[in-house]
KESELUM-664348 format. One record per residue: residue in one letter; x, y, z of N, C-alpha, C, O in turn; residue number from 1. Coordinates in Angstrom, 2 decimals, always signed. Layout:
// residues N
<lumza->a | n_x->X | n_y->Y | n_z->Z | ca_x->X | ca_y->Y | ca_z->Z | c_x->X | c_y->Y | c_z->Z | o_x->X | o_y->Y | o_z->Z | tidren->NUM> $
...
This chain:
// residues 72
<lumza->x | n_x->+8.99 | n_y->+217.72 | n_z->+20.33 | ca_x->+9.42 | ca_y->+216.96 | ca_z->+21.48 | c_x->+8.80 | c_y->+217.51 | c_z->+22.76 | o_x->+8.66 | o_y->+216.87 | o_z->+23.80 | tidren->1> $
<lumza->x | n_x->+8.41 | n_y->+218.85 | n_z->+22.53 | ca_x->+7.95 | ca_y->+219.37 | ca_z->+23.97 | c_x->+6.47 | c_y->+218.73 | c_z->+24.68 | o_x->+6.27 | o_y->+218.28 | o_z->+25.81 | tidren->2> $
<lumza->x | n_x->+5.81 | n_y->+218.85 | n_z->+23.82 | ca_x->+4.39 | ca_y->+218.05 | ca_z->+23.49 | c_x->+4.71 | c_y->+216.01 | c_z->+23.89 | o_x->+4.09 | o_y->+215.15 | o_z->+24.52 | tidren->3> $
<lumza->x | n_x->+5.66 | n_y->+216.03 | n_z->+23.29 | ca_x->+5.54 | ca_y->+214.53 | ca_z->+24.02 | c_x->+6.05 | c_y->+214.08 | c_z->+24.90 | o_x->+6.01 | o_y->+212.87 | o_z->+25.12 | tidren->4> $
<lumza->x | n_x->+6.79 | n_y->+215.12 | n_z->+25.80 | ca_x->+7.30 | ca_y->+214.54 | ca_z->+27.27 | c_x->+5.74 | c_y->+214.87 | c_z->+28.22 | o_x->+5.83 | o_y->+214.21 | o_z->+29.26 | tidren->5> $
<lumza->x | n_x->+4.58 | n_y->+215.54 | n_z->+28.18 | ca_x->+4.05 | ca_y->+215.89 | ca_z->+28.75 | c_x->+3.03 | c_y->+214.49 | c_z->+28.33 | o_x->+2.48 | o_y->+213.79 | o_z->+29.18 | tidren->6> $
<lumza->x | n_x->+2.97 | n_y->+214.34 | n_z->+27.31 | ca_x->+2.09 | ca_y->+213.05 | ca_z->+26.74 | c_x->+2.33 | c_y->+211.51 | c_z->+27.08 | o_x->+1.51 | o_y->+210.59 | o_z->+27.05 | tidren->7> $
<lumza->x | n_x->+4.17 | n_y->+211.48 | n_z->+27.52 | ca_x->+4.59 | ca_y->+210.79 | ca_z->+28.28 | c_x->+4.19 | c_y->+210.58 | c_z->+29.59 | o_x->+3.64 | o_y->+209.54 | o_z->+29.96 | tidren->8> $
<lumza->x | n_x->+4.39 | n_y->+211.30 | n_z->+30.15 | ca_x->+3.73 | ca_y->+211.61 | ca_z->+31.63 | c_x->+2.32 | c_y->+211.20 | c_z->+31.59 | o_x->+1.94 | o_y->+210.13 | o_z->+32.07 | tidren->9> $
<lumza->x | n_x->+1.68 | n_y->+211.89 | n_z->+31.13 | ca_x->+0.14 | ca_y->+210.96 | ca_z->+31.17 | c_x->-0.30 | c_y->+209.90 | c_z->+30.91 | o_x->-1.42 | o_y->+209.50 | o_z->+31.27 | tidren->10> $
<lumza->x | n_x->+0.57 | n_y->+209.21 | n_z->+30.18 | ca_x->+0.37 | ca_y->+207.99 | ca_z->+30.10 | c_x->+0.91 | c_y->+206.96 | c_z->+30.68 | o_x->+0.43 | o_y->+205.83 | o_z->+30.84 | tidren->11> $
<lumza->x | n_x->+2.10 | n_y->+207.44 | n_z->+31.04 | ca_x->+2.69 | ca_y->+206.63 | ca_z->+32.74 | c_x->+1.25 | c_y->+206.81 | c_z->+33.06 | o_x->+0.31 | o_y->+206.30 | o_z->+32.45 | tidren->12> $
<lumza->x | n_x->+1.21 | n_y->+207.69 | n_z->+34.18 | ca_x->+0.34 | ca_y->+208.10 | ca_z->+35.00 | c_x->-0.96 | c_y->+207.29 | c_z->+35.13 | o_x->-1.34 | o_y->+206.72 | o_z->+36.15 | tidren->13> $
<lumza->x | n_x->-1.62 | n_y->+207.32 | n_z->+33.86 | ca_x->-2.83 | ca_y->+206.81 | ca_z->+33.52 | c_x->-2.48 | c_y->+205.28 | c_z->+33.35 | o_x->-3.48 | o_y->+204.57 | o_z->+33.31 | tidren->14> $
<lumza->x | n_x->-1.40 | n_y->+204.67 | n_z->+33.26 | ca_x->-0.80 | ca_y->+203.14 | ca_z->+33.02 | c_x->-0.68 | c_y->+202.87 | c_z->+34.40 | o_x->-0.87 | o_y->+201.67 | o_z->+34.64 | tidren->15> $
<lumza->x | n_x->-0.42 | n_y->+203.62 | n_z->+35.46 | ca_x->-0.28 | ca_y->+203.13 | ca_z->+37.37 | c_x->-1.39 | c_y->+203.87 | c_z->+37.52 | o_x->-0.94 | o_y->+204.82 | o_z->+38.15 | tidren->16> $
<lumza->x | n_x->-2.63 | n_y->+204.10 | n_z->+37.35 | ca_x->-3.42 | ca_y->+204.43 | ca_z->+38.25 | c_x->-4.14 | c_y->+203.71 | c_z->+39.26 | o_x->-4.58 | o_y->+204.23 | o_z->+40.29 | tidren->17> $
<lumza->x | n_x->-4.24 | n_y->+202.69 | n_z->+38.99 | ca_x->-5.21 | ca_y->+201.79 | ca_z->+40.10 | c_x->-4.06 | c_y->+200.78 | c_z->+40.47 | o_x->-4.28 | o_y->+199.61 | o_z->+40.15 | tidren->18> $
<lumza->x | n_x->-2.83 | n_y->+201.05 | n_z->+41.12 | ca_x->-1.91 | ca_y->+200.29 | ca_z->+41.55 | c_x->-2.44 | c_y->+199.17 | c_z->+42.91 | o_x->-3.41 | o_y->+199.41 | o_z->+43.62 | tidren->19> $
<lumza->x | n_x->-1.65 | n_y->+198.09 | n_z->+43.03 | ca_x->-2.24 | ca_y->+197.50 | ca_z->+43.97 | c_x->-1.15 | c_y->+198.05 | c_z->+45.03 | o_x->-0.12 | o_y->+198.60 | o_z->+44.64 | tidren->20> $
<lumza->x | n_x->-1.54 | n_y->+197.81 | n_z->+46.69 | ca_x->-0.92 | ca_y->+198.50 | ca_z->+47.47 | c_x->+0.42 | c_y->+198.11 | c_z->+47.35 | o_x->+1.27 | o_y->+198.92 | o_z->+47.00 | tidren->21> $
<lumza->x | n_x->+0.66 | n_y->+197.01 | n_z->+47.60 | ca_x->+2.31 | ca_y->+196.55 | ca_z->+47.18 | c_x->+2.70 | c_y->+197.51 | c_z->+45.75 | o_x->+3.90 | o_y->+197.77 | o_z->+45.63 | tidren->22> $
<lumza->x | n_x->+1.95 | n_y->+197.94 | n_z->+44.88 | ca_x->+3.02 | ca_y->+198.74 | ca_z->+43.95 | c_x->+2.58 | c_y->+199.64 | c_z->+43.72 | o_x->+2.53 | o_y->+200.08 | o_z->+42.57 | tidren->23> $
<lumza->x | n_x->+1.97 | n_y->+200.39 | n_z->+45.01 | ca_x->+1.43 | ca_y->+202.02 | ca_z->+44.85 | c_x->+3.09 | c_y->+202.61 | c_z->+45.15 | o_x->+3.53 | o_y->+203.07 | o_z->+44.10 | tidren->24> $
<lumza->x | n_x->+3.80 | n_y->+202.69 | n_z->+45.96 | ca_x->+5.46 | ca_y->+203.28 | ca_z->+46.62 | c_x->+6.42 | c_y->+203.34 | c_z->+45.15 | o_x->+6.89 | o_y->+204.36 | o_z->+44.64 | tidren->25> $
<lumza->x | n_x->+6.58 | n_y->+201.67 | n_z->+44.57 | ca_x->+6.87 | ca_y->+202.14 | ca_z->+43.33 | c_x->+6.59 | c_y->+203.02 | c_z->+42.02 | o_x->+7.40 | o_y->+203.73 | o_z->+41.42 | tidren->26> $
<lumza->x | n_x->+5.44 | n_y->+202.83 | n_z->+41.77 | ca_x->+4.79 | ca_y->+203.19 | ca_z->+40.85 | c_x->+4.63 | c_y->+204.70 | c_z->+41.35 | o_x->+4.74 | o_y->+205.44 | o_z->+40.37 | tidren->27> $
<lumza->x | n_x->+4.51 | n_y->+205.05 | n_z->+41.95 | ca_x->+5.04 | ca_y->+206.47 | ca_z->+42.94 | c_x->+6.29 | c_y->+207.53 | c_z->+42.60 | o_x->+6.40 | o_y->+208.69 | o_z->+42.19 | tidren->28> $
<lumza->x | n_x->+7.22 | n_y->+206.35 | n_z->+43.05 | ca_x->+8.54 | ca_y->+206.93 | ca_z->+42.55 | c_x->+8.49 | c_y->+206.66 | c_z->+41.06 | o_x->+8.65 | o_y->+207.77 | o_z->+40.54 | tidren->29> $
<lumza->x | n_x->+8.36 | n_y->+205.80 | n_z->+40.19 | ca_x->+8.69 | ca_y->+205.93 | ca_z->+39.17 | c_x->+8.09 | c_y->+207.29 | c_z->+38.55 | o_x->+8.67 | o_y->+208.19 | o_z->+37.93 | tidren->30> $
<lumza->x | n_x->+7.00 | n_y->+207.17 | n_z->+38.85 | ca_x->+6.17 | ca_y->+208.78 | ca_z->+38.07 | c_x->+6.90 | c_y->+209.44 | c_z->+38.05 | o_x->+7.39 | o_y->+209.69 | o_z->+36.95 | tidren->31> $
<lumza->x | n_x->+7.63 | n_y->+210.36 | n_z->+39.67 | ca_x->+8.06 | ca_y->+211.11 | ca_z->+40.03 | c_x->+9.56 | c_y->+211.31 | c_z->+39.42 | o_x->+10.02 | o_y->+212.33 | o_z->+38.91 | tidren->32> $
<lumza->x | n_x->+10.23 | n_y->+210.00 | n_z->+39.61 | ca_x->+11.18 | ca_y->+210.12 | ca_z->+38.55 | c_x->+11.19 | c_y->+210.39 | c_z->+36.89 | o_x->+12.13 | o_y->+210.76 | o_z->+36.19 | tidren->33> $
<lumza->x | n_x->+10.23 | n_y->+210.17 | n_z->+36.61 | ca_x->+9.91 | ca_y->+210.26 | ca_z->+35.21 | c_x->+9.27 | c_y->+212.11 | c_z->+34.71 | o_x->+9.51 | o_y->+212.62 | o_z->+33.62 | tidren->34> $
<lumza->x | n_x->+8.71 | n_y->+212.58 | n_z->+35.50 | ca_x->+8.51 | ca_y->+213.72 | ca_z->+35.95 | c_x->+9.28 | c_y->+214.56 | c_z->+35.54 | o_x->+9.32 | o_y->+215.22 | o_z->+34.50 | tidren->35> $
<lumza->x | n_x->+10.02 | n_y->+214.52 | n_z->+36.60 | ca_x->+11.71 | ca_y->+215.25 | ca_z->+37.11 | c_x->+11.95 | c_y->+215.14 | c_z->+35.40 | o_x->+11.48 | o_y->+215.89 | o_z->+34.54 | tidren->36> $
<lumza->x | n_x->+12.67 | n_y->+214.16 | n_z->+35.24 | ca_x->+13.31 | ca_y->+213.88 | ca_z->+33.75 | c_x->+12.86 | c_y->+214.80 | c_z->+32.74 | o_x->+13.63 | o_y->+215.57 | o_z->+32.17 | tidren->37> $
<lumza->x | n_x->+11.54 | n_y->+214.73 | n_z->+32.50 | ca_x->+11.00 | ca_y->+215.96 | ca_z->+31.69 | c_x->+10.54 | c_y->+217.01 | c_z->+31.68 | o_x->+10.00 | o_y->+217.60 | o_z->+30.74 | tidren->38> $
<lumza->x | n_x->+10.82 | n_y->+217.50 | n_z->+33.28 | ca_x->+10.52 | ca_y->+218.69 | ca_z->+33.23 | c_x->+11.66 | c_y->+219.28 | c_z->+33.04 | o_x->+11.76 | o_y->+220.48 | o_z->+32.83 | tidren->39> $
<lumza->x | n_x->+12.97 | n_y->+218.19 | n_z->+33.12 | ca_x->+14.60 | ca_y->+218.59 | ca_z->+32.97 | c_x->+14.74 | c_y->+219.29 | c_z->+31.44 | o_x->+15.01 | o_y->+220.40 | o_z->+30.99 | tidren->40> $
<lumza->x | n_x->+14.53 | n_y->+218.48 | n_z->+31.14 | ca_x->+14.39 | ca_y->+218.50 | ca_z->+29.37 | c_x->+14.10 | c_y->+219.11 | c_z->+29.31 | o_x->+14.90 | o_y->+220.04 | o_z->+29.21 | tidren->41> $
<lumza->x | n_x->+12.38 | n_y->+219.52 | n_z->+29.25 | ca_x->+11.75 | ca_y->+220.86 | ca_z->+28.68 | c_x->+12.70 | c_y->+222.35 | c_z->+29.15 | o_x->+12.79 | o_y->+223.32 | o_z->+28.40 | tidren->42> $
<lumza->x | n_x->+13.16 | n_y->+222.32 | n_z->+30.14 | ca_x->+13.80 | ca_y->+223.92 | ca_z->+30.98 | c_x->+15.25 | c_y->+223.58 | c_z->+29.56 | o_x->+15.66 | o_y->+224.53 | o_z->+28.89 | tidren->43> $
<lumza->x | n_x->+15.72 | n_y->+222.35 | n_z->+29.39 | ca_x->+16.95 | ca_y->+222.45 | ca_z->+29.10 | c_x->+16.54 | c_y->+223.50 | c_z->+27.50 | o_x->+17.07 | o_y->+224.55 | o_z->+27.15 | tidren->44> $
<lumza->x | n_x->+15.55 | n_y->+222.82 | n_z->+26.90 | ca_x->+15.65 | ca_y->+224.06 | ca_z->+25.71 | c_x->+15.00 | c_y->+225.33 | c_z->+25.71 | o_x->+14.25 | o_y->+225.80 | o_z->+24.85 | tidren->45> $
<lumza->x | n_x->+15.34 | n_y->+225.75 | n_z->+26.66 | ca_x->+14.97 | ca_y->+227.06 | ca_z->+27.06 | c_x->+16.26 | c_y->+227.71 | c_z->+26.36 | o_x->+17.45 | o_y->+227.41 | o_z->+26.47 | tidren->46> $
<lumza->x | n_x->+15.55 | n_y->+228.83 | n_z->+25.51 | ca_x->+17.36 | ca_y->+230.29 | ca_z->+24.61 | c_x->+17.76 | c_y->+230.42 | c_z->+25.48 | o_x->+18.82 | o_y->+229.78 | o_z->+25.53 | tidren->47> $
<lumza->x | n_x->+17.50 | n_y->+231.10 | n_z->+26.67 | ca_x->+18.57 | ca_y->+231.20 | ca_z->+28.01 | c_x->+18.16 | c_y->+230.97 | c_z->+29.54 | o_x->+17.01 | o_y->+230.68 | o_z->+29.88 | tidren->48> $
<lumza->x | n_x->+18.81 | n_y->+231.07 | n_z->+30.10 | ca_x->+18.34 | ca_y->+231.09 | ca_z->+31.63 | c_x->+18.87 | c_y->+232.05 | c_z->+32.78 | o_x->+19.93 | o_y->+232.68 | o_z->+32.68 | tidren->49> $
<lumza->x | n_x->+18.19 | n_y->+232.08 | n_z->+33.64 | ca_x->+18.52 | ca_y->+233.18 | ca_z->+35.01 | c_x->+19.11 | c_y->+232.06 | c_z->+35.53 | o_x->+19.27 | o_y->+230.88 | o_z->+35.22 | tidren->50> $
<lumza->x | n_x->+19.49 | n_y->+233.12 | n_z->+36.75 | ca_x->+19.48 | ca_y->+231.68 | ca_z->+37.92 | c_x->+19.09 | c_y->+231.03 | c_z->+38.27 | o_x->+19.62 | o_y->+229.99 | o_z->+38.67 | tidren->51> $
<lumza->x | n_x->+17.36 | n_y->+231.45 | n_z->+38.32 | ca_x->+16.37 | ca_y->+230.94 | ca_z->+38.72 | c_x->+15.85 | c_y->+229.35 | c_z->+38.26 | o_x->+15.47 | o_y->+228.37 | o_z->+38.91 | tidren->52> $
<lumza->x | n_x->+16.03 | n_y->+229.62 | n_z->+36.81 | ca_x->+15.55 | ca_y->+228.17 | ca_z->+35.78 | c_x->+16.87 | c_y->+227.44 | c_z->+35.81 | o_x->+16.75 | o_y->+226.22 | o_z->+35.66 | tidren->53> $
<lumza->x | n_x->+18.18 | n_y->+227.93 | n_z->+35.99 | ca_x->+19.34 | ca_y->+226.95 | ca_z->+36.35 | c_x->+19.47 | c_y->+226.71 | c_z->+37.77 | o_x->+20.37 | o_y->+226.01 | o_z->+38.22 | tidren->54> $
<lumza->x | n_x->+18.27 | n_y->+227.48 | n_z->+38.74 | ca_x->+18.10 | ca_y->+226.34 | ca_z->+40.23 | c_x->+17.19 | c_y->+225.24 | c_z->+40.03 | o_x->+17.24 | o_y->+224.18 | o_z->+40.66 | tidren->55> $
<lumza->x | n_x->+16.27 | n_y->+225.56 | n_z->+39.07 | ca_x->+14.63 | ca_y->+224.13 | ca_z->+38.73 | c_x->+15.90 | c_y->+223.35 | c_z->+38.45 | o_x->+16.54 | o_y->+222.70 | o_z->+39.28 | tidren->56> $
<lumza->x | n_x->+16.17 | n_y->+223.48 | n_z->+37.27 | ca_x->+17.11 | ca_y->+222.44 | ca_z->+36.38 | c_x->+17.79 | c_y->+221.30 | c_z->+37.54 | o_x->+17.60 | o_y->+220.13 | o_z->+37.88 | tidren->57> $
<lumza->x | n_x->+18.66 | n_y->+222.43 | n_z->+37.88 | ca_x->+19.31 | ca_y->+221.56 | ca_z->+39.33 | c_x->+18.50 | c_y->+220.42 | c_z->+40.14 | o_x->+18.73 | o_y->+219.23 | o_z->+40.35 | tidren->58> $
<lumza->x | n_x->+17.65 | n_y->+221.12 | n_z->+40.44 | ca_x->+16.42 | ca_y->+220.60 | ca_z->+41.72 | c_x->+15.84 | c_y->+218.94 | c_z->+40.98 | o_x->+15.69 | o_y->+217.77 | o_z->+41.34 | tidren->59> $
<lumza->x | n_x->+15.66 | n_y->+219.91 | n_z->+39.61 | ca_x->+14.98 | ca_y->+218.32 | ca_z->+38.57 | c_x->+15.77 | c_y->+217.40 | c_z->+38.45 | o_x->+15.35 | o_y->+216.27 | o_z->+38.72 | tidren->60> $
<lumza->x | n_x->+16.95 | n_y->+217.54 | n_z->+38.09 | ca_x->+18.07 | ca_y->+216.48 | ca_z->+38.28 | c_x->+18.17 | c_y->+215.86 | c_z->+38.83 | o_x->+18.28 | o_y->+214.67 | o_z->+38.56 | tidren->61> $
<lumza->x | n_x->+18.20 | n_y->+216.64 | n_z->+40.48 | ca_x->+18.64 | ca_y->+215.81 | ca_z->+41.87 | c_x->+17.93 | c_y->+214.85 | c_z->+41.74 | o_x->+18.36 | o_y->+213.72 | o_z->+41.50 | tidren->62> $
<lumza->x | n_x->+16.15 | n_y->+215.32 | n_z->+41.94 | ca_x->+15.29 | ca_y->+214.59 | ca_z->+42.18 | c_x->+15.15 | c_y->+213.42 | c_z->+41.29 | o_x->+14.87 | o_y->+212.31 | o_z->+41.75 | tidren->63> $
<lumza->x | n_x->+15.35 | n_y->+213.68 | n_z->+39.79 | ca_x->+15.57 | ca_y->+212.34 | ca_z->+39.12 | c_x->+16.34 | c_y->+211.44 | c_z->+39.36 | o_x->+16.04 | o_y->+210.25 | o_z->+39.23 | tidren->64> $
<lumza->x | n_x->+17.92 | n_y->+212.05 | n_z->+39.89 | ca_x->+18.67 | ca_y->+210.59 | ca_z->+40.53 | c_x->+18.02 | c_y->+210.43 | c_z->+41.57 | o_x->+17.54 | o_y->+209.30 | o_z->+41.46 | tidren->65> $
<lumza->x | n_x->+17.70 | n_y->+210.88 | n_z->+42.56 | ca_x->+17.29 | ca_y->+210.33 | ca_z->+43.52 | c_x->+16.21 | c_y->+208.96 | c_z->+43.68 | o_x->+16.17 | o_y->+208.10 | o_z->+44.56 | tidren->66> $
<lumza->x | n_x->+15.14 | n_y->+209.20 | n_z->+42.14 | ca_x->+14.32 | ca_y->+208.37 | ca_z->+42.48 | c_x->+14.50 | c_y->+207.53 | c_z->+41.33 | o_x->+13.67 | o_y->+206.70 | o_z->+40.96 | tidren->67> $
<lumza->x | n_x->+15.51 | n_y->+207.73 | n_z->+40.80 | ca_x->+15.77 | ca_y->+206.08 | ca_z->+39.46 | c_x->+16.21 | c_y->+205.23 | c_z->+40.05 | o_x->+16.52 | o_y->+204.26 | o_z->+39.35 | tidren->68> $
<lumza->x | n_x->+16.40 | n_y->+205.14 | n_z->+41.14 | ca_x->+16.60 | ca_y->+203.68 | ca_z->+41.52 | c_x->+15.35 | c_y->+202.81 | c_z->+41.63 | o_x->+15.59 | o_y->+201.62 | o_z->+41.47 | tidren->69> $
<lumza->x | n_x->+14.43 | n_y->+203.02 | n_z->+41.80 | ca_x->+13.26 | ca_y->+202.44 | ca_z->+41.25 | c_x->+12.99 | c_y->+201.35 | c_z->+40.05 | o_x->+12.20 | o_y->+200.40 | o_z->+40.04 | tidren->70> $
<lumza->x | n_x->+14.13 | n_y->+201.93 | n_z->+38.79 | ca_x->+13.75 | ca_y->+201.02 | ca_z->+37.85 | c_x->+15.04 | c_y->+200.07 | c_z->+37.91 | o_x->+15.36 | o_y->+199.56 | o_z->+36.83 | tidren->71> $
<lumza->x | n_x->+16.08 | n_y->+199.68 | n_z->+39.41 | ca_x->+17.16 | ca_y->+198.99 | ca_z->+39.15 | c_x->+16.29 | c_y->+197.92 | c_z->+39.19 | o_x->+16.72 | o_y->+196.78 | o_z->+38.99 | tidren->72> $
């Protein structure tokens, strides 16, 4: 699974690359939300964590709610 959130991502990515200007902002946030999401994931199966990787975690979260409204 680790291997295919990153494989995910590139292929968003590479699926909005030549956005037209009206859906460069979306296609923007969606990445970014989509991002967040798996970089959530990947930290989550981490054996343990500091504080440090339970502040990313946090940070990844936020930022994923923040930008799923994108796909309402």
């Amino acid at each position: 699974m680790k291997g295919l959130g990153h494989v995910i991502v590139l292929v968003f990515a590479a699926t909005v690359l030549n956005p037209l200007v009206s859906q460069s902002i979306p296609f923007t946030e969606a990445l970014l939300c989509l991002k967040n999401f798996v970089y959530f994931h990947l930290m989550v199966q981490y054996w343990y964590h500091t504080e440090a990787t339970i502040e990313y975690m946090e940070n990844y979260l936020e930022e994923f709610h923040f930008h799923k409204v994108v796909f309402s």
